[in-house]
C-alpha positions in Angstrom: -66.8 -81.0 -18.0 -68.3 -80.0 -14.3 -66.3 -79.3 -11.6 -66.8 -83.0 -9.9 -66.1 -85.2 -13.0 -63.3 -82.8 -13.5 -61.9 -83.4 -9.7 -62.5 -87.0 -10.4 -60.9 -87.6 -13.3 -57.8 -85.7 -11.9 -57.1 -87.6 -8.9 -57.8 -90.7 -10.8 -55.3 -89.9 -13.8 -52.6 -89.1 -11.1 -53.3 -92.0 -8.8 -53.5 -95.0 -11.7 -51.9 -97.2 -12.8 -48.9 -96.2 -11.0 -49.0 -92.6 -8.6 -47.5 -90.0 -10.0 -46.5 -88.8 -13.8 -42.8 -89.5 -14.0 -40.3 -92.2 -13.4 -37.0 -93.0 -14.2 -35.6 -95.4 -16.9 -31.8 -97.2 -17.9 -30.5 -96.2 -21.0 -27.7 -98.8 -20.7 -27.5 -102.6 -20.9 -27.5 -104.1 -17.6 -28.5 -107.7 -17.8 -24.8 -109.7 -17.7 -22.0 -109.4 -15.2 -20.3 -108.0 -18.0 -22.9 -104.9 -18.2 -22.5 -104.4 -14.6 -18.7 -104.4 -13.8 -19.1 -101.6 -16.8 -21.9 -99.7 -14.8 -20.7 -100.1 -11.4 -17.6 -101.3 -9.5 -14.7 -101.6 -10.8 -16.0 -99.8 -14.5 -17.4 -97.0 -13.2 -14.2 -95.7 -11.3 -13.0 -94.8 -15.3 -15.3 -91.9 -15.7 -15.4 -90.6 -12.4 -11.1 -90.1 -13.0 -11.7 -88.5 -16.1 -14.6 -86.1 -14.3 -11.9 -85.1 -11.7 -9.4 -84.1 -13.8 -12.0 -82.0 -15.7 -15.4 -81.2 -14.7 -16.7 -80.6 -18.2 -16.7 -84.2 -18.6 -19.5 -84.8 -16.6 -21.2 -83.7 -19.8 -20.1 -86.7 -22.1 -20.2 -89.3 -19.1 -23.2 -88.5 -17.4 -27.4 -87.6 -17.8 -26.4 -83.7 -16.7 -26.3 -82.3 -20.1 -29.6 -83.6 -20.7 -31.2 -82.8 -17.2 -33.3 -80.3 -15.4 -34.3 -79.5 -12.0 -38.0 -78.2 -11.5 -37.5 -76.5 -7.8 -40.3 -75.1 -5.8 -40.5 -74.2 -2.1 -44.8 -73.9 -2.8 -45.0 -70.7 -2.0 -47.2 -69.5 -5.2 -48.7 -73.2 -6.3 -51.0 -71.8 -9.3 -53.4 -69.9 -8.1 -53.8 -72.2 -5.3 -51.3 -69.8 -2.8 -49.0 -71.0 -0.4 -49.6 -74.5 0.5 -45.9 -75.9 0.9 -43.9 -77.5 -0.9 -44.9 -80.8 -0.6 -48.4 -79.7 -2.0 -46.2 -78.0 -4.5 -45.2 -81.9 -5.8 -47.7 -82.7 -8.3 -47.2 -79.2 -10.1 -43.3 -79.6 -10.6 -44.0 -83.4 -11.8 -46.2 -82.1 -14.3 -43.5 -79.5 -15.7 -40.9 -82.5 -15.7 -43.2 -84.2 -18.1 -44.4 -81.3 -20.1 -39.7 -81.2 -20.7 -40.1 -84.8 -21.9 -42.6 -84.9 -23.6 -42.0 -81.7 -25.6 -38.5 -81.4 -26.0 -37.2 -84.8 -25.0 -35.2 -82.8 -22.2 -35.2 -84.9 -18.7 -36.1 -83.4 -15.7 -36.9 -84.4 -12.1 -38.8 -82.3 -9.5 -37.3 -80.9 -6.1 -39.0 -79.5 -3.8 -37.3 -77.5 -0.9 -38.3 -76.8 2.6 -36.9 -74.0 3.8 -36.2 -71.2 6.9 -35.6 -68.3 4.7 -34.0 -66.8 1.5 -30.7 -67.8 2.0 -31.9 -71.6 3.2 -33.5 -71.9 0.0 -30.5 -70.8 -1.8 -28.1 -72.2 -0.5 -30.1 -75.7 -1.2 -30.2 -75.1 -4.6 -26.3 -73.9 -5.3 -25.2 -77.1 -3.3 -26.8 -79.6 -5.2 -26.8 -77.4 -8.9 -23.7 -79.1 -10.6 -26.2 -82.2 -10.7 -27.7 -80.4 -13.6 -27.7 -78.7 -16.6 -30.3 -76.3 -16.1 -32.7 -75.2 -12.8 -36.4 -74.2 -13.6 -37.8 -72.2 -10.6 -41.7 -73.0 -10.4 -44.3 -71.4 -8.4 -42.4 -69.2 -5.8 -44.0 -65.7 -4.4 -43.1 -62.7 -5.4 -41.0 -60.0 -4.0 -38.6 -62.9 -2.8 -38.6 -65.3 -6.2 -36.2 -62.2 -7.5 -33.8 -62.2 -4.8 -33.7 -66.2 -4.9 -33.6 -66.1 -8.5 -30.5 -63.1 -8.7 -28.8 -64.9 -5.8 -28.7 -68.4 -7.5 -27.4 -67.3 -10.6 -24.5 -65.3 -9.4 -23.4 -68.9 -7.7 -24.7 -71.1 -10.5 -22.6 -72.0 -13.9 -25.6 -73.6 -15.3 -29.2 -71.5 -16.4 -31.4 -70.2 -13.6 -34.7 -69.7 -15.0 -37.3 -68.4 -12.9 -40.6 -69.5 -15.8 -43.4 -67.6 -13.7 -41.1 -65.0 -14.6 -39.5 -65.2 -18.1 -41.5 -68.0 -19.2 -44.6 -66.0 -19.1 -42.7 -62.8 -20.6 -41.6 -64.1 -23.5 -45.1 -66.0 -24.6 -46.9 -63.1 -23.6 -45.0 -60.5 -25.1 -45.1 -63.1 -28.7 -48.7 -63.1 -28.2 -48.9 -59.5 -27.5 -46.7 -58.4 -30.8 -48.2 -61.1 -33.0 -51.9 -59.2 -31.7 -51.2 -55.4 -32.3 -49.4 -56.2 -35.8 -52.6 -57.9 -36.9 -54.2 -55.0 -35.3 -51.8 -52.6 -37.7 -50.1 -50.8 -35.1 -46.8 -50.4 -34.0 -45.6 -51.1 -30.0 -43.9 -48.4 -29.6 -46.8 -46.2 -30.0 -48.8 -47.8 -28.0 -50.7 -47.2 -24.8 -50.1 -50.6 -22.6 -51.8 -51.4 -19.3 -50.6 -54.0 -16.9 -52.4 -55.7 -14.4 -51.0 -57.3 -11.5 -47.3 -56.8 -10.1 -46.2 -59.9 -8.8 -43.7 -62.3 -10.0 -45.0 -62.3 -13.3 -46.8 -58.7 -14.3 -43.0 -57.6 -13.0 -41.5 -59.8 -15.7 -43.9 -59.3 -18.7 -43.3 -55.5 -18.1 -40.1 -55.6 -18.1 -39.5 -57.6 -21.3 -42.0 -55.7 -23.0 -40.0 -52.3 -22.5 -36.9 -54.2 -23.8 -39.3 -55.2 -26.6 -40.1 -51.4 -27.8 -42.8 -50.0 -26.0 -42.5 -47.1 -24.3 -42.4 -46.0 -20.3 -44.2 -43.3 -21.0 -47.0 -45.4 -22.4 -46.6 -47.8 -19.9 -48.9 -48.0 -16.6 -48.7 -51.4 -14.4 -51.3 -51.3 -11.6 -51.3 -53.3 -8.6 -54.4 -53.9 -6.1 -53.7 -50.0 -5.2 -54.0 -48.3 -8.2 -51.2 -47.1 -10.8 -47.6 -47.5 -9.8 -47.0 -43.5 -9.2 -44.3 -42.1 -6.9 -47.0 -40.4 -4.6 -47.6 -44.1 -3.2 -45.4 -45.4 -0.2 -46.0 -48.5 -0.4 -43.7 -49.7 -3.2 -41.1 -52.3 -3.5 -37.8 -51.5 -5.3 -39.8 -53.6 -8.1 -42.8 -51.9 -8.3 -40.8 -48.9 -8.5 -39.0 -49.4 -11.6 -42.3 -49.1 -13.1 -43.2 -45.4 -11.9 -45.2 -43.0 -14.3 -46.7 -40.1 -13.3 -48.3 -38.9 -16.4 -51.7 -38.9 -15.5 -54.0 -42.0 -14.5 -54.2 -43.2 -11.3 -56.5 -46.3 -11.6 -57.3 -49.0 -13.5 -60.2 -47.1 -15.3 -58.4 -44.4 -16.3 -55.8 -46.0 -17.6 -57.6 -48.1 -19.4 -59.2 -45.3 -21.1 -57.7 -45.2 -24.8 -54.9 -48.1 -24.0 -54.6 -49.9 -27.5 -53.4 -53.4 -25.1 -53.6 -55.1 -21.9 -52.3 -57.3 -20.3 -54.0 -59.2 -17.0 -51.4 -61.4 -15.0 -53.9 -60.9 -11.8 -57.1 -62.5 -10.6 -60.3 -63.2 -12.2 -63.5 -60.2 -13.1 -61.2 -57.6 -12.2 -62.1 -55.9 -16.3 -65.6 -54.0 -16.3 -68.0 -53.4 -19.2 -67.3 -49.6 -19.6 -63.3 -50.3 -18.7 -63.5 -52.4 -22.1 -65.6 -50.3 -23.9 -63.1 -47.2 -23.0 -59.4 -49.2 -24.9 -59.0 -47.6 -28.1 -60.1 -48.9 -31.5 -58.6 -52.2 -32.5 -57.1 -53.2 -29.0 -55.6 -56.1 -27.7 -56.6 -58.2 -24.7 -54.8 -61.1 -23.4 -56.0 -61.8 -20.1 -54.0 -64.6 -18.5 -55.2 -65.2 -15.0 -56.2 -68.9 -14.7 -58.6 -70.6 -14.4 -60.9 -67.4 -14.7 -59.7 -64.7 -16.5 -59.7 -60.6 -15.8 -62.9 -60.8 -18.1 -65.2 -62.5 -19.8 -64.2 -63.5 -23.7 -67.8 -63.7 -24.1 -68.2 -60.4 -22.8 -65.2 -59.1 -24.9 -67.3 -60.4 -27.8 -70.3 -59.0 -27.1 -69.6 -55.3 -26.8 -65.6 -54.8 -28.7 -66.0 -57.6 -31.0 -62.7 -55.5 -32.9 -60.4 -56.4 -30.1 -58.2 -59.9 -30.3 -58.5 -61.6 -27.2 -56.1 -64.2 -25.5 -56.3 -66.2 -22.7 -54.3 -68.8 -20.5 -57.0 -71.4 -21.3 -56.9 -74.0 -23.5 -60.9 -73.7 -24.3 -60.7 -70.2 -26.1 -58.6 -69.3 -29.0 -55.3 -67.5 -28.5 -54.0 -69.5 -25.2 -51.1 -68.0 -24.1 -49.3 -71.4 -22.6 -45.8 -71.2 -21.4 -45.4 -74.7 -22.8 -45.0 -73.5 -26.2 -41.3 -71.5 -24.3 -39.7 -73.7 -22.0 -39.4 -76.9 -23.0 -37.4 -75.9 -26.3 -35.9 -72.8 -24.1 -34.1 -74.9 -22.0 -33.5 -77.5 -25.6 -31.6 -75.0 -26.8 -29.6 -73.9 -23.5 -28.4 -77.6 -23.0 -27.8 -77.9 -26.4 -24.9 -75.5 -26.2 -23.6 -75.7 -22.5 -25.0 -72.1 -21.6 -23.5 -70.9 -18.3 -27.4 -69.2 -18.2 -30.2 -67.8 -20.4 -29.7 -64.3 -21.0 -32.2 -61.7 -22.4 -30.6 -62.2 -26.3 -31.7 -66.1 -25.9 -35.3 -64.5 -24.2 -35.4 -62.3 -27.5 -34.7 -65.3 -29.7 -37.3 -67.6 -28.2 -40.0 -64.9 -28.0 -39.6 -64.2 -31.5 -39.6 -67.5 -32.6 -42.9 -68.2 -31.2 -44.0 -65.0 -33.3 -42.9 -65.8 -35.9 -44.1 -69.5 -36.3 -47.4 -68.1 -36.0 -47.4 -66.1 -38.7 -46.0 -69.7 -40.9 -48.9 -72.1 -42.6 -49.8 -74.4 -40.4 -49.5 -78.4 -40.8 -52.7 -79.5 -41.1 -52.0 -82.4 -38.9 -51.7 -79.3 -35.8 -55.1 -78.3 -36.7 -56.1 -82.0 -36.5 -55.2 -82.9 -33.0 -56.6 -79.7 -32.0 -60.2 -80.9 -33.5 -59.6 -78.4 -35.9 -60.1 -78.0 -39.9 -57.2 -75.4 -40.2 -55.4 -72.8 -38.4 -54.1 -69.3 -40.1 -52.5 -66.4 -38.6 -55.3 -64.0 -37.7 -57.4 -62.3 -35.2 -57.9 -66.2 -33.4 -54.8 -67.6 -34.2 -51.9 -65.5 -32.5 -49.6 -68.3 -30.8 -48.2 -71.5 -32.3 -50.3 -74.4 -30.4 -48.3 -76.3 -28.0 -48.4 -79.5 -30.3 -47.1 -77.8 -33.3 -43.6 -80.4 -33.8 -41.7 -77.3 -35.3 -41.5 -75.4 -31.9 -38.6 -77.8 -30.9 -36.4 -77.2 -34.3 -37.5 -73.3 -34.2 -36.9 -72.2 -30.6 -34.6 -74.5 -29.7 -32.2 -73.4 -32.7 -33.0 -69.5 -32.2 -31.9 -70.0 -28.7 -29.1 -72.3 -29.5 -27.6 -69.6 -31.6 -28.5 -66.6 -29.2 -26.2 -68.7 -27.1 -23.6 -68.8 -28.8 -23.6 -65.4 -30.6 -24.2 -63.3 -26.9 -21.1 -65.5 -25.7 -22.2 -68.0 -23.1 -22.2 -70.7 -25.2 -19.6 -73.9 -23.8 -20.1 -75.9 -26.9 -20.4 -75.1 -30.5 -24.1 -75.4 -32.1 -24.9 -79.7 -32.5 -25.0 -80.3 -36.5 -28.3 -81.5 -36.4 -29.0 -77.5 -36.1 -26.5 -77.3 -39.1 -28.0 -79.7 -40.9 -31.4 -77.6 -40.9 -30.6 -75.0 -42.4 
């Protein structure tokens, strides 16, 4: 598809029949006098008594059990930058249907103009009990942290940041899934990370809870390695120091068994490929060009799996396949948030499903004969039907086990096991 009927086809898909990709629909009988003195005045006066006298009812009265807010203030739109919020619109639309259509979880999009921090913040904390769950969407890094930290320290519901976690947990299934078909174990391997912003900060992170080592761990920024030599650091950045050696991208490059590009485009070179050890792993995730060329890949290390964030190569790493059923799961239960036991349970979930036979109606409406766990097939595909049961329940149970859990698990999850 070229560039223009691509641009066409967009605007066209968004602007007809009706603008936009969402809207909002009654799931209660309103066509008698009857049905409206039960939905407004004087029936609806009932649950809002029993909701004073105990917030948690708002839960069996009203949508918030089932809904989500997709917040952005546009300051990170894709790879698009800061364009505002308002620009920001058709983005968090797009994740409110991706939560329907995937996991039958309703969500609305909200998108915040703000002064500072602390505007933004406080925005969100007075209009969170709405909800059962806030996604945070394309906001810059260093301050999506702070916004992130603040909010959940005033929020009883999740805060989930997904350019953060959402992108560390696939990543981190996709990277596993990779180096075991590779036959080699994490925590003996040499990593790279490219880019340290929102999300190279949060893929690092989960992959040092997820066993590799900080010794064998270099994230590199537009600078060069994150050392302690360099002054220009952010209390981040600096949780990433090492100091064993390489200093740029090259040489640490040189012998890493994975990387890992959360960056811009062509930023990998030839020898820089060449250079990884034998068997390595490449998932480079910067859309829509990535840090190099699979084609290139290919041609000169056709023994390393590759991944990308497209859907046109094998091995898309897609934060669709997380969130949807992430946030299933955490509504499912009441969580008061999503904690790194219900990241670990969703992350290998998606690993694990990969490695399962695959229906062959997946394959199907991929265009697809068949799909099997291998060197092109690292990552459950976003329509495989069992993500929902799979995640969902692993991070239903995380829930509950880790302790922040308000309801038991439903007994559809009972029933499936």
């Amino acid at each position: 598809m070229t560039d223009k009927i691509l641009h066409d086809a967009a605007l066209d898909y968004h602007a007809h029949p009706t603008p936009g990709k969402i809207s909002i629909q009654i799931t209660k009988p309103a066509d008698t006098s009857h049905d409206l003195t039960l939905a407004y005045s004087p029936g609806v006066a009932e649950p809002v008594r029993e909701i004073a006298k105990n917030p948690e009812d708002a839960y069996k009265y009203t949508i918030k059990g089932n809904l989500v807010a997709v917040i952005s203030n546009g300051t990170a739109i894709l790879g698009l930058g800061n364009l505002g919020p308002l620009a920001s619109k058709p983005v968090m639309e797009g994740k409110a249907l991706l939560f329907k259509r995937f996991a039958n979880v309703d969500a609305i999009d909200i998108e915040v103009k703000h002064k500072d921090i602390d505007d933004f913040v406080n925005t969100v904390a007075n209009i969170a009990d709405t909800f059962g769950g806030i996604n945070l969407e394309d906001i810059k890094a260093p301050e999506c942290f702070e916004i992130e930290s603040k909010l959940k320290k005033l929020c009883s519901i999740p805060v989930f940041h997904d350019d953060q976690h959402g992108t560390a947990i696939v990543t981190t299934a996709g990277m596993l899934n990779a180096l075991q078909l590779q036959g080699k174990k994490v925590e003996d391997c040499r990593v790279v990370c490219l880019g340290a912003g929102a999300a190279g900060i949060a893929c690092s992170t989960f992959l040092l809870e997820c066993g590799v080592k900080p010794e064998n761990f270099f994230m590199i920024d537009r600078h060069g390695v994150i050392r302690s030599d360099r002054t220009d650091l952010n209390e981040q950045k600096k949780k990433f120091i090492n100091d064993t050696g390489p200093k740029t991208l090259a040489e640490a490059m040189d012998g890493a068994d994975a990387f890992l590009g959360v960056s811009g485009p062509n930023l990998v070179t030839k020898e820089e490929i060449l250079s990884m050890a034998p068997k390595a792993v490449i998932l480079a995730c910067s859309n829509p060009d990535p840090e190099v060329s699979p084609a290139l890949v290919q041609e000169v290390r056709p023994d390393i799996i590759f991944g990308t964030g497209r859907s046109d190569y094998p091995n898309q790493i897609n934060n669709v396949i997380c969130f949807p059923f992430l946030f299933r799961g955490a509504l499912d239960v009441r969580a008061t948030e999503i904690n790194l036991e219900m990241k670990k349970a969703a992350m290998n979930a998606i690993r694990l499903l990969a490695q399962e036979p695959v229906p062959e109606e997946v394959a199907h409406a991929c265009g697809e004969d068949h799909f099997e766990f291998g060197p092109h097939y690292i990552m459950p595909k976003p329509v495989d039907h069992r993500l929902y049961s799979w995640v969902s329940k692993a991070v239903a149970e995380a829930a509950v086990k880790s302790g922040v859990a308000r309801a038991p698990l439903p007994d559809h999850y009972l029933e499936n096991e």
